[in-house]
C-alpha positions in Angstrom: -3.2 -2.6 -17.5 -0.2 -0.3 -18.9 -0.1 3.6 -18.2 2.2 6.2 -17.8 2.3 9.6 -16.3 4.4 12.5 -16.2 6.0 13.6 -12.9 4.7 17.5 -12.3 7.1 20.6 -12.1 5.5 20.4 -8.2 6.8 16.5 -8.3 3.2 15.5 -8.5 2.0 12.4 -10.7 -1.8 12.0 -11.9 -2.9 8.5 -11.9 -4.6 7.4 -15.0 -8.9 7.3 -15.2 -8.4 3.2 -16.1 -6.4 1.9 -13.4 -8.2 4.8 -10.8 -11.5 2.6 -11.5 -10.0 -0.4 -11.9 -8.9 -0.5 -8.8 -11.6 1.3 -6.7 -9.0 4.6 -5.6 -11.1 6.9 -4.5 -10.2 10.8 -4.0 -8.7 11.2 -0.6 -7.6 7.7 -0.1 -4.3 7.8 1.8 -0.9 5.3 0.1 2.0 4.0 1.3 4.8 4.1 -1.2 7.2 1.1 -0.9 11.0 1.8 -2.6 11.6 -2.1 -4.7 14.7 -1.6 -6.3 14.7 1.6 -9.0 10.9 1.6 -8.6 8.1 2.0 -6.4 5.3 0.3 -5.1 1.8 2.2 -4.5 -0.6 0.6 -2.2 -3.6 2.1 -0.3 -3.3 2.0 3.2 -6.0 -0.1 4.5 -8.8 1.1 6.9 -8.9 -0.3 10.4 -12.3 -2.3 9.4 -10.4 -3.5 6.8 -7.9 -5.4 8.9 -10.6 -6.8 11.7 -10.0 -10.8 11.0 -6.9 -10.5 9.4 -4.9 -12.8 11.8 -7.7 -15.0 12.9 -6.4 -18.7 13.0 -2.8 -17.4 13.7 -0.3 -19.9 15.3 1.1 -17.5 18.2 3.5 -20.1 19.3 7.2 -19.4 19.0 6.7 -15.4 18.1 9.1 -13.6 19.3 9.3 -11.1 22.0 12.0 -7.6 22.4 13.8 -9.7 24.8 14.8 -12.2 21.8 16.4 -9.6 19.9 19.8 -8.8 20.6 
């Protein structure tokens, strides 16, 4: 799944038809962009319903607290 774009006088970047459906973006959808070394990382932020179950089964022993930090 290789595509390019050009970056927009107005610094704006379409993302290509294929990887748009290939990935479920929809219009709207709100990203995070995540600077990895000379690049970037594009990820959809997640919906709160999206995260319900997420940490079930979690360990929370030995977490730590503001008062660890020094």
């Amino acid at each position: 799944m290789s595509a390019t774009a050009i970056l927009s006088s107005k610094y704006q970047i379409s993302i290509p038809k294929a990887i748009r459906d290939d990935l479920h973006w929809q219009a709207g959808q709100e990203f995070v962009f995540i600077p990895k070394g000379k690049g970037v990382l594009l990820m959809p932020v997640p919906e709160l319903e999206q995260l319900a179950g997420l940490a079930a089964g979690a360990n929370p022993e030995g977490y730590r607290d503001r008062q660890d930090r020094c």
